[in-house]
N, C-alpha and C positions, 0 to 999 in steps of 0.2 A: 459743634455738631458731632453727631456720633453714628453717622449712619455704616451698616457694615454689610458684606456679604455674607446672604445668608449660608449657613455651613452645607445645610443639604442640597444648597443648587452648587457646591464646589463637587459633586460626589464624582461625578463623569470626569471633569477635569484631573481630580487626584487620581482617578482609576486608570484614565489615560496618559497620566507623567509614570505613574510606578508599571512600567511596562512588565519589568521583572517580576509583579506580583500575579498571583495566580486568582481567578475568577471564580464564580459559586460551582459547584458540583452540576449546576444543573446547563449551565450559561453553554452557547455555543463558545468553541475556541477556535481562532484562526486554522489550526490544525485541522480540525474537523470540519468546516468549512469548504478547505480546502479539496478534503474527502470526497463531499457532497459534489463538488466542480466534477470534481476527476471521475466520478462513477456514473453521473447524471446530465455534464454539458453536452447538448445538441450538434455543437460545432464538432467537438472532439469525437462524439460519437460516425458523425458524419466521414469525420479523418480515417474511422477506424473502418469504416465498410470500404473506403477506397484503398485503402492498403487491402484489406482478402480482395477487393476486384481484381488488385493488381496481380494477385497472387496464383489467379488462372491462368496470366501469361507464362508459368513453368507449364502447366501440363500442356497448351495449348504448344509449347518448343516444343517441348518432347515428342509430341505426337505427329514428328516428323521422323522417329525411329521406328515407330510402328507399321504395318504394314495396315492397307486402307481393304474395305471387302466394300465391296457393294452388289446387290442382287436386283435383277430385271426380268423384265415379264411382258411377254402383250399378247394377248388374245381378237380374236377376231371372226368372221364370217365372212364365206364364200359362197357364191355361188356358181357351177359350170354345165353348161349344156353343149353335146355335140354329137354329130352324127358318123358312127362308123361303120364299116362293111363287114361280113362274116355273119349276119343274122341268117336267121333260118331261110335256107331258098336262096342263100348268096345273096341277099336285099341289105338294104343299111340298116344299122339299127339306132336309134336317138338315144342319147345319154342324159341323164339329167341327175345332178347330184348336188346336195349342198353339205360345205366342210366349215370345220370351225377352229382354222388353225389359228396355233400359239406357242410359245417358246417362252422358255423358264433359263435363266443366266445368272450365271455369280463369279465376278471377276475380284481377284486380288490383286494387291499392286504393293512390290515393294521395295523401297528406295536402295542403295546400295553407296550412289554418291552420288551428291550436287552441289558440290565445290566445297565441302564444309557450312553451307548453312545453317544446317541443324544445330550444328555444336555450336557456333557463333550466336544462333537465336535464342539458347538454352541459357546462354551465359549472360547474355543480352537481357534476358529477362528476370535471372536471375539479381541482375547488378538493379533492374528497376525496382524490384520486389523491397532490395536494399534503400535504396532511396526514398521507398515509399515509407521504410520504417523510419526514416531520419525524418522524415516530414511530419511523420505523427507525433514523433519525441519532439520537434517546433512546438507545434498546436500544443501538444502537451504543458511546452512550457509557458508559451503565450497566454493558456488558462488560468493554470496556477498563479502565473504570475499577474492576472487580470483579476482574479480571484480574490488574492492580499492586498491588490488595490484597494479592491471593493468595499472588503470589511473594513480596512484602513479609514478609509473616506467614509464609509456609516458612522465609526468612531468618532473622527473627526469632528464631520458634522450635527454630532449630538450633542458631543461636548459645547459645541460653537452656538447651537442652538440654545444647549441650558445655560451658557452665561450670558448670551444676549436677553434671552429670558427673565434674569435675575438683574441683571442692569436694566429694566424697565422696572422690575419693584423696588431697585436703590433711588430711581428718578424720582419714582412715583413719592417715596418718601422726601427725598431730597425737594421737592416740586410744596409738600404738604409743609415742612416744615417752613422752608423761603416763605412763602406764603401769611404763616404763623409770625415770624419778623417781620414782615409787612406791615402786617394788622397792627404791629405796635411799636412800629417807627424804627426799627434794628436798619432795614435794609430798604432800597427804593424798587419802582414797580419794575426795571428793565434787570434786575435781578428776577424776579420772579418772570420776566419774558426771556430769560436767558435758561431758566431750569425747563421752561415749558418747550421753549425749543430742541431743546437735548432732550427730553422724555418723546417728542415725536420724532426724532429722528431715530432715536432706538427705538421704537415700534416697529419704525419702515426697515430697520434691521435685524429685527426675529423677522418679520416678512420674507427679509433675504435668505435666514438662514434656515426658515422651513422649507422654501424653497430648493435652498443646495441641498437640503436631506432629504425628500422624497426624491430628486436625481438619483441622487447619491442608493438610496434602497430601490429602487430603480434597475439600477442597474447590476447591483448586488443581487436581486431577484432572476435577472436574466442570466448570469454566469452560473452563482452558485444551485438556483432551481425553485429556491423556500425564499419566506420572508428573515429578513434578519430579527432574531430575539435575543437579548439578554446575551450581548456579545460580550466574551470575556474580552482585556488588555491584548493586546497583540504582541509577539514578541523578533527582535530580528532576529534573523538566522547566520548570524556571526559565524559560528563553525564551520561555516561551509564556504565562508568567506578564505580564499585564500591569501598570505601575510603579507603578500608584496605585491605591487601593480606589475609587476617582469612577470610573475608567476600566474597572474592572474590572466594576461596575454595570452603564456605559451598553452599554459590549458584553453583556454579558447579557443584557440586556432587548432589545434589538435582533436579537441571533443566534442564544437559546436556545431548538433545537427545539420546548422544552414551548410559549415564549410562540408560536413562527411555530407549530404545530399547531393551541393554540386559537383564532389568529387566523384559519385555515382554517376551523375549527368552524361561527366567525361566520357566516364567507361560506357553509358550507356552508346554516347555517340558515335565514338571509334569502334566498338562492334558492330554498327550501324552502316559502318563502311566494307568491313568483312563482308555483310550482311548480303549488303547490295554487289561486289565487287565477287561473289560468291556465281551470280547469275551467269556471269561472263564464261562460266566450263563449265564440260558437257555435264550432263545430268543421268544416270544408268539406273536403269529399274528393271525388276524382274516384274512380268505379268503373265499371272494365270488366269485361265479362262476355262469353265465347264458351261454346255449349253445341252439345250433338249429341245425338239419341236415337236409336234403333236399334229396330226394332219395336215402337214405341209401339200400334200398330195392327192391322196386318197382317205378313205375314211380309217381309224383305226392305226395309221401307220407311224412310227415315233422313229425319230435320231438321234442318237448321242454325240456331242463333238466335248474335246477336251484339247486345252494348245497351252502349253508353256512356252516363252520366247522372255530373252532380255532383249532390253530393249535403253539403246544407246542415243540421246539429244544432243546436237555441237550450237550452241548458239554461233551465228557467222556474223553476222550483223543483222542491227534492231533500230535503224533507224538513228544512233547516237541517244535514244531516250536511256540508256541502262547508262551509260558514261557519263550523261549530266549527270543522272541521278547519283553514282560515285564523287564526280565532283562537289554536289552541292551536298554530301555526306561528308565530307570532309571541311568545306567551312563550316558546318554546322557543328562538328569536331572543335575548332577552331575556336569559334562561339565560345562553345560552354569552356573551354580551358580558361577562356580571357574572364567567363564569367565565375570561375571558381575564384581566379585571385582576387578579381574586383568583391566577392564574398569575403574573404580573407580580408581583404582590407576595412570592410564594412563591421566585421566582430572585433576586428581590434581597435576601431573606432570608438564601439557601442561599449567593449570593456573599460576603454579608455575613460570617455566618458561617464559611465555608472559609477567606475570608483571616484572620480571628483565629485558628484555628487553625494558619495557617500559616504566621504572624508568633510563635506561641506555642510552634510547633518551632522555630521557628529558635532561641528563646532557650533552650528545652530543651538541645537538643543542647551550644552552648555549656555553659550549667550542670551538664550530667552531666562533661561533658569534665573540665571543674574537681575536679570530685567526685570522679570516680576518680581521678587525678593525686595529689589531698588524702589520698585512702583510703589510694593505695600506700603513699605516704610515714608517713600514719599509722602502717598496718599494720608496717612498716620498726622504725618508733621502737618502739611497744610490744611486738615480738620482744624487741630489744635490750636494753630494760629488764626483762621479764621473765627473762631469761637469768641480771640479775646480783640478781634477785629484788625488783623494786621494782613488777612488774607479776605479775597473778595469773593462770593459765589460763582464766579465764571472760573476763580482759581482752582476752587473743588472740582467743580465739574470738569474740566480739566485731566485733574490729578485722575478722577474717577475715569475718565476716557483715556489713559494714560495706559492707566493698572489694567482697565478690558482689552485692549490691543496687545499688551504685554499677555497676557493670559492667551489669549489666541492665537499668537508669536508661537508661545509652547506649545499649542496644543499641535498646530501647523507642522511645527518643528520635529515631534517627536512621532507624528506620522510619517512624515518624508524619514524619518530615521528609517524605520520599520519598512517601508519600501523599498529605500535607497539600499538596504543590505539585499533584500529576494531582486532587487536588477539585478547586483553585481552578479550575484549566481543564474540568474535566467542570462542573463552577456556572456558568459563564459560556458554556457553549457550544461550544467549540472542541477538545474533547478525540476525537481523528477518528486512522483511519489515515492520511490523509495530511498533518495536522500532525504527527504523530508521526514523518513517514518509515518506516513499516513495511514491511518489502523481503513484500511479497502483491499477489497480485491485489485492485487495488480494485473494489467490487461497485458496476456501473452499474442503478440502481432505471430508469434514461431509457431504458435500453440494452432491456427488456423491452417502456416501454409504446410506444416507435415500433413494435416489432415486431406490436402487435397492436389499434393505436388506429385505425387504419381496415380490418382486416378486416372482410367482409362475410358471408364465409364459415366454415368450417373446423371442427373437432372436436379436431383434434390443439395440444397447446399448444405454442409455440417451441421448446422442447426435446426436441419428439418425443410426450410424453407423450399 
């Protein structure tokens, strides 16, 4: 027998072992791909609006330095009838008049101290502003890194599909020739019930594998935005791999959003205690007042009042509610400490683990390489020998089921390669558009909050909105 893989169902397969090589001019690249996540994912984008939300909570502190104005007003209608003496002839005389008093006020008010609040609030908010940026650099990475999945896994499963594919046209000949031996006594009919079986069961497995790959673009659709086209090779990101699993650790724990977020948490919480513990002393404002009234009396008739006064509040006691509320600011304090290290412990898990699995592709990939190599040759020998009858038709089919597993071993293999390296850098921290060089716009979180950290005023948000 001489049946063989045809070369141009191997294309996807070779394109997906030679990772190192480079794709047509025109092909999407992992890189760019990746691009398309980072400028256009809904989730991310979502990240990025709740970071500027966060970002009001500075001007909203601040605006505890400022001094507050407010202005009042009320207008109205009177009426007054009455009878008094002195008319002509010493008689009474009736009064009848209608007034339409009103008064015009504008009071300022402004703080001077209440216990340190304000500053406590400003920093307090400031530390969440921070945290909100570590949370986005997560999502950030969580994309990216969901991203490389995705194209990974299209690759994958296209390769997996084209040689399932092609293992149904080896059968189909494998099925024509047994057949051919049949008709002139070479070989018996459970030989040819044994090729017919193997050719339906690879059918029910292109099944499978068209299946894994509209998942698969599926979901590459919903991250990256587009459909995937003419994906080039994928490549890992080694570079940014750092050389030893100790190093890979300390940077983690040092640079991983998750640990710098809940180490925000902290701070946010313990000012929180300030915050509340603030309420407990007095509170001193200056208030001024200007007012004017307009017919309070008679018709025609106005007043001016004008009062400046400080004005000094002792909280004495509140019922014990401002004292829980200090207590239970303080376990809540507590809390987030226990839950920074428990983060802490969690990144050096996740480090821990990415690099085993990415010391356990690398040996993969080798070992498939091996595998297939062993299968061809296998597959080679047991044709041969079957030809001069020293091998049976189940032996072929076999060897040829052998060499397709071995194929899809690598193909498996040198994906999880190309992943296992963007974990180890999403585990540790560093897996960003600009470690990666991604030819996009990088998104400045800094670039919103100058724009709106000492507004005093306004309604419209940076962008017009």
């Amino acid at each position: 027998m001489s049946i063989k893989y045809h070369p141009k169902r191997r294309l996807i397969l070779l394109a997906l072992a030679a990772l190192g090589t480079s794709g047509p001019a025109s092909a999407e690249t992992l890189l760019s791909a990746l691009a398309r996540a980072y400028s256009s994912n809904p989730t991310l984008d979502a990240q990025r609006a709740a970071v500027r939300a966060t970002d009001e909570n500075v001007p909203r502190a601040l605006s505890g330095y400022r001094p507050s104005v407010s202005a009042s007003g009320t207008v109205g209608a009177s009426y007054q009838t009455a009878r008094t003496a002195g008319g002509a002839g010493g008689g009474l005389t009736d009064l009848n008049r209608g007034l339409f008093p009103g008064t015009i006020g504008l009071t300022v008010q402004q703080n001077l101290f209440n216990g340190f609040r304000t500053a406590n609030s400003v920093r307090q908010a400031e530390s969440q502003v921070l945290g909100a940026r570590e949370s986005l650099r997560s999502t950030e990475q969580t994309t990216l890194f969901n991203g490389a999945q995705a194209y990974m896994n299209v690759l994958r499963d296209t390769a997996i599909l084209d040689l399932q594919r092609n293992n149904v046209e080896v059968l189909e000949e494998q099925l024509r020739q047994t057949r051919d031996r049949f008709n002139v006594g070479e070989v018996t009919r459970t030989d040819v019930a044994q090729a017919e079986s193997r050719l339906a069961a690879a059918r029910s497995q292109v099944s499978v594998a068209e299946g894994n790959l509209q998942s698969s673009i599926a979901i590459y659709r919903q991250i990256v935005g587009v459909e995937p086209r003419q994906l080039a090779p994928g490549r890992p990101v080694d570079r940014l791999v750092p050389r030893t699993l100790a190093a890979a650790v300390q940077i983690g724990l040092e640079e991983h959003p998750a640990v710098l977020s809940a180490l925000h948490a902290v701070d946010v919480a313990e000012l929180q205690v300030k915050v509340t513990e603030g309420e407990l002393a007095p509170t001193v404002n200056v208030v001024g007042q200007v007012n004017q009234a307009f017919e309070s009396s008679f018709p025609g008739d106005r007043a001016t009042s004008a009062t400046i006064a400080g004005q000094i509040t002792v909280p004495i006691y509140t019922g014990g509610e401002v004292y829980a509320r200090v207590r239970q600011a303080k376990e809540t304090a507590g809390q987030r400490r226990i839950e920074a290290e428990a983060t802490r412990d969690s990144v050096r898990a996740a480090v821990i683990s990415s690099w085993g699995q990415l010391e356990a592709a690398k040996a993969n990939v080798q070992a498939a390489q091996a595998q297939v190599a062993a299968a061809e040759v296998a597959l080679t020998g047991v044709r041969e020998e079957a030809r001069v009858g020293q091998r049976t038709t189940l032996d072929v089919l076999n060897q040829q089921q052998e060499l397709l597993n071995a194929r899809v071993n690598l193909i498996t293999a040198q994906r999880d390669r190309v992943v296992a390296s963007f974990s180890v850098v999403n585990s540790i921290g560093r897996l960003s558009a600009q470690s990666l060089g991604l030819n996009t716009a990088i998104y400045s979180a800094k670039q919103h909050f100058d724009q709106v950290k000492d507004l005093p005023w306004g309604l419209r948000t940076p962008d017009g909105r």
